[in-house]
C-alpha positions in Angstrom: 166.1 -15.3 72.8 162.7 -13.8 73.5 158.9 -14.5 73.5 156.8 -11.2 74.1 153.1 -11.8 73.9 149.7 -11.9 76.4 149.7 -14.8 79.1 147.1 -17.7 77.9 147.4 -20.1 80.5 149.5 -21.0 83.5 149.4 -24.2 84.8 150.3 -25.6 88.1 153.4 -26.7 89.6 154.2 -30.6 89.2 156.4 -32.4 90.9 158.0 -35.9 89.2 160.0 -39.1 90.4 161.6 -39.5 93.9 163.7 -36.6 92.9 161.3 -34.1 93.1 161.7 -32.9 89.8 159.2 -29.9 89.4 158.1 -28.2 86.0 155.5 -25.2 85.2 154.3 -24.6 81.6 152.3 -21.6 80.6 151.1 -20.4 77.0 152.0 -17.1 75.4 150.1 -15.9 72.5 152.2 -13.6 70.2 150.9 -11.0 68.7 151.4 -10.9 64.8 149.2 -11.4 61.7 148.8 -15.3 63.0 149.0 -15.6 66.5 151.1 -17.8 68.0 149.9 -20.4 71.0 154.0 -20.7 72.2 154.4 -23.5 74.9 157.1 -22.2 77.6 158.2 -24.5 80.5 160.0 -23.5 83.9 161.9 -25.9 85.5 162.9 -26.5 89.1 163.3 -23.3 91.0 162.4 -21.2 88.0 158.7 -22.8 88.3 158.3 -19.9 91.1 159.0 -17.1 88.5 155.2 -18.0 87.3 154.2 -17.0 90.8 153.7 -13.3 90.1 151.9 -12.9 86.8 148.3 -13.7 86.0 146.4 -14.7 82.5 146.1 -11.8 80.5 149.1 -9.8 81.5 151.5 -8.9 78.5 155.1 -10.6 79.3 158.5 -10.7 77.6 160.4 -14.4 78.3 163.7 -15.2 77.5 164.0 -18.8 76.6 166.6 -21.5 75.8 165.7 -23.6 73.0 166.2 -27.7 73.7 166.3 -30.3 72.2 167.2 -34.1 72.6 167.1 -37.4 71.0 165.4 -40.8 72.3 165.3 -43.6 70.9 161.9 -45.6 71.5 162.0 -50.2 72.4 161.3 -50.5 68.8 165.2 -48.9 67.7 164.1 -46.2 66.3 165.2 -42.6 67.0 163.1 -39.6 68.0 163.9 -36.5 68.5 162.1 -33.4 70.6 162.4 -30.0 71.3 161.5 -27.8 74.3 161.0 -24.3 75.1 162.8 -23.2 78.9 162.0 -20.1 80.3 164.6 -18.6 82.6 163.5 -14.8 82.9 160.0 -13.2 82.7 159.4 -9.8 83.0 156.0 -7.5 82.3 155.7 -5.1 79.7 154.6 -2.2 81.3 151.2 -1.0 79.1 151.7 2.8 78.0 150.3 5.7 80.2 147.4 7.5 78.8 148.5 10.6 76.5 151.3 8.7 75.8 151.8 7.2 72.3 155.9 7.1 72.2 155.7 9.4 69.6 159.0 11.1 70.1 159.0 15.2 70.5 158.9 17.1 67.2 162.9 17.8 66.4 163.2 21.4 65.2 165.1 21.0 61.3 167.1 23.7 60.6 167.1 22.8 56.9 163.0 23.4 56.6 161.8 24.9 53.7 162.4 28.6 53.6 164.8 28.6 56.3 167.9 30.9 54.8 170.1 31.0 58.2 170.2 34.9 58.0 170.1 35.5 54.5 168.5 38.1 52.7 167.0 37.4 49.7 166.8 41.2 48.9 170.4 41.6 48.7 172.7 41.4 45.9 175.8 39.6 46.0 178.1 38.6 43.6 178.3 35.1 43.0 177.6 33.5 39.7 175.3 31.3 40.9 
C-alpha cells in the first residue's frame, strides 16, 4: 500500500530496551477534501530512510499495515494497529510549462474530414 501526501513532522530517532530497538515516526498530511494527519513509523534500520527528506517535501510511502492484540493485568483484551513504512520516495513537483497535459492527438474522424472524398461527385449508391 501507499501514503502520498506533504511531510508534517519527523521526529527523532529513539532507541528502546537493552536491545537497542530504534523507531522514527513522521506525519503525512494527505491531500483530499479532509486532510489526513497519517502516523507512519520506521523501524530499526529503516529509521535512516527519514534521513533524506525534510518537512514540507511531498513523499509517496509504502507501508505495511499491523496490527496486534494485548491483553492488559486486568484480563481484558486490546487490540492496536500500526502504520510501518518500508520505502519513501519524493514526488518530483512538475517543471514550469509543464501541466501533463498530454500532446493534442490528431483524430482522423473530425468533423468534415472525408478521407479523399468529393462531395461534388456523383456516385451511385442508394444511400
Amino acid at each position: 500500500m501507499e501514503v502520498k501526501g506533504k511531510i508534517k513532522l519527523i521526529t527523532e530517532t529513539k532507541t528502546y530496551g537493552s536491545n537497542g530497538f530504534r523507531k522514527r515516526e513522521m506525519v503525512v498530511t494527505t491531500d483530499e477534501q479532509y486532510p489526513q494527519f497519517i502516523n507512519i513509523e520506521f523501524i530499526q534500520d529503516k529509521t535512516e530512510l527519514l534521513d533524506k527528506f525534510k518537512v514540507g517535501d511531498e513523499v509517496e510511502v509504502s507501508i505495511n499495515l499491523r496490527g496486534r492484540e494485548w491483553v492488559n493485568p486486568q484480563g481484558e483484551t486490546k487490540y492496536f494497529n500500526s502504520i510501518q513504512g518500508w520505502r519513501i520516495t519524493k514526488i518530483q513537483p512538475d517543471m514550469p510549462g509543464n501541466n501533463n497535459v498530454p500532446p493534442p492527438v490528431n483524430d482522423a474522424f473530425e468533423p468534415g474530414n472525408n478521407f479523399g472524398v468529393d462531395d461534388n461527385e456523383d456516385d451511385d449508391l442508394p444511400f
